[in-house]
N, C-alpha and C positions, 0 to 999 in steps of 0.2 A: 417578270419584267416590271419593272418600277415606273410610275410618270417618269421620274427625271430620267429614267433611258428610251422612253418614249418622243420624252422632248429633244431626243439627243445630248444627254448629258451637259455638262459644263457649259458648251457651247451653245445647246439651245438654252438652256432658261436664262443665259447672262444676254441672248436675241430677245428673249421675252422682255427683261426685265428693261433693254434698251429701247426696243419699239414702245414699252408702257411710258416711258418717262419721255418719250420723245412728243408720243398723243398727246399726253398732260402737256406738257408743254406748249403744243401748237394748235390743239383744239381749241376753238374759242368756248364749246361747249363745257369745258372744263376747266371754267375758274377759278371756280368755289373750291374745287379738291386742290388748285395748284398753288393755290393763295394759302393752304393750311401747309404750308411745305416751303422750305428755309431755301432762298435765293439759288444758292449754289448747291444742288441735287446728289451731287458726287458721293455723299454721306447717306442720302435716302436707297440712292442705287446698290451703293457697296449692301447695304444691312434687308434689301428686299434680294439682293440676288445670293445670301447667304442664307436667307429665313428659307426661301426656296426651297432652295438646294438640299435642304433638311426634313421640309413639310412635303415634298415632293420622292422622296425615298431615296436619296443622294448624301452626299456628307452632312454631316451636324456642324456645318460651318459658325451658325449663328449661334447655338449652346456652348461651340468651343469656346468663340472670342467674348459672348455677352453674356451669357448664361440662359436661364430657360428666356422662351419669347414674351411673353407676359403681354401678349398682343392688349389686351381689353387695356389693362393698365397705361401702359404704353400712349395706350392714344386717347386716355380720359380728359388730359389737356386740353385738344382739340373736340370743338364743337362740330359735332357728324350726324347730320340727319338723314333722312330719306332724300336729300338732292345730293348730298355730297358722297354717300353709300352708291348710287346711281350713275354720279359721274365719273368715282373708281371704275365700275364694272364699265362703263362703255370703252374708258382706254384701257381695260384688261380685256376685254371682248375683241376688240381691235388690233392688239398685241398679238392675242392667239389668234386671231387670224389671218395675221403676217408669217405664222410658222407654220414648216410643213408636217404636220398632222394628218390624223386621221380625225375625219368628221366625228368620229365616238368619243376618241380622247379630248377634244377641242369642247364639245358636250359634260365630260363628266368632270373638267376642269372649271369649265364657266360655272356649274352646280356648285362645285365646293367653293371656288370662290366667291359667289353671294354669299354660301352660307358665313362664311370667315367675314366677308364687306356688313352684313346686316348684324351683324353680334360686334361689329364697332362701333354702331349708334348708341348715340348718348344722348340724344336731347327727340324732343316730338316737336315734328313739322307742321304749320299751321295752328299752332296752340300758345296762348299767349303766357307769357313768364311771368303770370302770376294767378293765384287761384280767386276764387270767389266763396268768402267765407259766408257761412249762414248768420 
């Protein structure tokens, strides 16, 4: 059995992917991540609840219409540190656990998902944008 038949297929990751985009949106604690993301979501939702669906053992939704995910690339644009890595994982932390789950799967989702949030960073936290030459 697959995550995405765990999650309840279809149904559940497209509950996933609407509880995350709803947290983002109304947390205050997640500015930083909701500011790196275009007005209108509709486009964010469509391509997170396809990547899903794919990275999760369910259809190749996102390789069909886009081709491979090219996550790192993808989001080299956007400047993502350790607050903005941080304040993904609270409304994905949050999302899963608006779903019914089991406490394991809810655990072994949150793990892979930092791993995928921390291998987005692109920049260092607290360190100034420029070096000091000898």
């Amino acid at each position: 059995m697959t995550l995405y038949d765990k999650l309840g297929g279809e149904q559940g990751v497209r509950q996933l992917v609407d509880s995350f985009y709803y947290i983002m949106e109304t947390d205050p604690l997640a500015v930083r991540i909701r500011n790196l993301h275009p007005a209108d979501l509709s486009g964010s939702r469509e391509k997170l609840f396809f990547y899903l669906s794919g990275w999760l053992g369910g259809p190749e939704l996102y390789i069909q219409k886009y081709g491979h995910p090219r996550l790192r690339a993808r989001h080299l644009p956007f400047s993502i540190g350790e607050l903005e890595r941080d304040e993904w994982m609270r409304c994905m932390i949050q999302a899963l656990h608006a779903l019914p789950v089991e406490p394991v799967v809810r655990r072994q989702l949150g793990n892979a998902f930092y791993q995928i949030a921390d291998l987005m960073r692109n920049k260092q936290d607290g360190l100034p944008d420029y070096q000091f030459k000898d």
